[in-house]
C-alpha positions as CSV (number, residue, x, y, z in Angstrom):
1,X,131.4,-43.0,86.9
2,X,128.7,-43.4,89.5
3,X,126.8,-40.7,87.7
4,X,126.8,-41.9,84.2
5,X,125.9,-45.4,86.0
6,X,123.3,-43.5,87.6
7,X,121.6,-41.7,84.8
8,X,122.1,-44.6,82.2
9,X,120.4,-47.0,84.7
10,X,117.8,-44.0,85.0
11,X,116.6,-43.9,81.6
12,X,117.1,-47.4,80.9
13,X,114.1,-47.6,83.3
14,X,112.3,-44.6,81.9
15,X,112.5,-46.0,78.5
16,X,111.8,-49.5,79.1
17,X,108.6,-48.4,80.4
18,X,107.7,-51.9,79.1
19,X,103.9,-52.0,76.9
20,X,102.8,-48.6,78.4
21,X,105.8,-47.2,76.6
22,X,105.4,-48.9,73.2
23,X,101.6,-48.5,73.3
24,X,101.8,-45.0,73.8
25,X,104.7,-44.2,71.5
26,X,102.2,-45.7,68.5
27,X,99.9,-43.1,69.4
28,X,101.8,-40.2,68.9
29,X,99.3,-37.3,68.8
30,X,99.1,-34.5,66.3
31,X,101.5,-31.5,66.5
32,X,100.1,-28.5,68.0
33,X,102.3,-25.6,67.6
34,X,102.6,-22.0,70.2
35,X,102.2,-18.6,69.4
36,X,106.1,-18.4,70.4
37,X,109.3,-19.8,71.9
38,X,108.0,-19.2,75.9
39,X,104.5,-20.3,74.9
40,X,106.6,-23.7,74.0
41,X,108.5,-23.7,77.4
42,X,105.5,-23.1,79.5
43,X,103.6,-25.5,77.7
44,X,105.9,-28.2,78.4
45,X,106.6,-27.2,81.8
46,X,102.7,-27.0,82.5
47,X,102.1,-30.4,80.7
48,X,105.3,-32.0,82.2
49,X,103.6,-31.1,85.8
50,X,100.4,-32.5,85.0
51,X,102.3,-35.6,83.4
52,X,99.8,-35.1,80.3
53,X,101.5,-37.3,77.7
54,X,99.7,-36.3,74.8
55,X,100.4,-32.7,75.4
56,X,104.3,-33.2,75.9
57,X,104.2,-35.3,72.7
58,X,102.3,-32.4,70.7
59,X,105.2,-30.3,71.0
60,X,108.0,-32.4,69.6
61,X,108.8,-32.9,65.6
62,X,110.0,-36.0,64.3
63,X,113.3,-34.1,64.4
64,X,113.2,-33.5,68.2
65,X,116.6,-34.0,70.0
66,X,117.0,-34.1,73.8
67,X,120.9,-33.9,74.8
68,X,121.2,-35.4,78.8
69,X,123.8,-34.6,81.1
70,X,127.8,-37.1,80.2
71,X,126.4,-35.9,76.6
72,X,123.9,-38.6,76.2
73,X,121.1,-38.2,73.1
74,X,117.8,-39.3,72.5
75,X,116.3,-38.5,69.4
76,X,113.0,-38.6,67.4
77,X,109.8,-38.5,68.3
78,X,108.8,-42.3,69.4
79,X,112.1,-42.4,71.6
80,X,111.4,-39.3,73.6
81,X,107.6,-40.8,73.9
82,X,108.7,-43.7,75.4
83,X,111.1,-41.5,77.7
84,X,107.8,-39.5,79.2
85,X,105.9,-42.3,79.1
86,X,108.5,-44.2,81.8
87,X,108.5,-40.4,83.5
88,X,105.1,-40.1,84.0
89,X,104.6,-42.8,86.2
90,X,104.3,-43.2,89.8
91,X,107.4,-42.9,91.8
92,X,107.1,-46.4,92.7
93,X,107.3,-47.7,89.1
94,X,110.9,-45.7,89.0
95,X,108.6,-42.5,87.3
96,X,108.5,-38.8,88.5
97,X,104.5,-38.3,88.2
98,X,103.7,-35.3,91.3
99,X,107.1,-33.8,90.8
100,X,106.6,-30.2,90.0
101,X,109.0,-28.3,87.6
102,X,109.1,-24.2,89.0
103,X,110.8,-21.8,87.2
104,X,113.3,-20.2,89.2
105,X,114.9,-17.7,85.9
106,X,114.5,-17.4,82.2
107,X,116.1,-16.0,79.7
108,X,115.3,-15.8,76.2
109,X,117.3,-15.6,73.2
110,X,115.4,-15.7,69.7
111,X,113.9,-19.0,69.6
112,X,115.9,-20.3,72.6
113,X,114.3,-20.2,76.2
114,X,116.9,-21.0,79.1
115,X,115.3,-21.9,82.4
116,X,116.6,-22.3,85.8
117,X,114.4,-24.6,87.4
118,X,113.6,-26.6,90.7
119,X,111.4,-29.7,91.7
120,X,109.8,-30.6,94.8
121,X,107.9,-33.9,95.5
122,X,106.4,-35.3,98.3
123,X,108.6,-38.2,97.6
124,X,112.0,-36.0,97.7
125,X,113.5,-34.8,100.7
126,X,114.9,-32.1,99.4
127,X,114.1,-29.6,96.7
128,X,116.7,-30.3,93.3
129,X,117.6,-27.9,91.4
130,X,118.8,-27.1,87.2
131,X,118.5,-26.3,84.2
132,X,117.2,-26.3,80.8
133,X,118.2,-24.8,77.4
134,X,114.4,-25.2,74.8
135,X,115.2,-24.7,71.1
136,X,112.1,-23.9,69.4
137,X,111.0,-23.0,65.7
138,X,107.8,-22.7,64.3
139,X,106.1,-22.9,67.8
140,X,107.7,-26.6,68.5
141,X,110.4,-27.6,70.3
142,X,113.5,-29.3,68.3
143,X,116.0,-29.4,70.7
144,X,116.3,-29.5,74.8
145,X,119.5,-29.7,76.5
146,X,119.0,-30.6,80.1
147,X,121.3,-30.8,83.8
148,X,118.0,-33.4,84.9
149,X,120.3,-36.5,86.3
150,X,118.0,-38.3,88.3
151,X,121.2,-39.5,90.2
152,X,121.5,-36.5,91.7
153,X,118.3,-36.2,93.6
154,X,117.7,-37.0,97.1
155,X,114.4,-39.1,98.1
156,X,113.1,-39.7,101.0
């Protein structure tokens, strides 16, 4: 129970990233599709790291579909804007910007990158480790199912 607490309370704060949320999820930038299904990955890993908004948001569909650990979905393209909006902000406004995603394994299956990843922080005391599953067609990503459970990490 302390988990799904945990991760709800987690993206309730991500998403209710209050006006910077909202204001950016109007904005939504134009699609910009990859050469192939890693080109998609590493692009999001790479724009995830440098918390760029607009390139995260380039990569999703209207369609896009994120599926959270306990089974929990966000979909469409203005809710998963307002998700990275909340993530990319400072640590101390309950965001992730300066963690950096490293990909540990991938494995690629048609259109379907799996990636065992870690993040380190200067505000984590320990490395955290998991997992992602990228569904991609036509050089954007539809579908990510992901072990990221904020709950689970340890800050210093």
């Amino acid at each position: 129970m302390k988990r799904v607490i945990g991760l709800t309370a987690a993206l309730l704060l991500l998403t209710a990233g209050g006006s910077v949320a909202q204001d950016a999820a109007k904005k939504l930038p134009p699609l910009v599709t990859q050469p192939n299904a890693e080109m998609v990955t590493f692009e999001h890993i790479d724009a995830l790291n440098a918390c760029d908004w607009d390139r995260l948001m380039a990569q999703y569909p209207e369609e896009v579909l994120f599926i959270l650990p306990n089974g929990t979905w966000i979909e469409g393209r203005s809710a998963i804007g307002d998700v990275f909006a909340g993530f990319c902000t400072s640590r101390s406004d309950g965001g992730f910007k300066g963690a950096t995603f490293i990909a540990e394994k991938v494995k690629t299956v048609g259109d379907t990158v799996n990636v065992s990843w870690r993040v380190e922080a200067d505000w984590l005391a320990e490395p955290y480790k998991g997992a992602d599953a990228y569904v991609t067609h036509d050089g954007l990503m539809y579908v990510q199912v992901t072990t990221f459970d904020p709950a689970d990490m340890k800050f210093k």
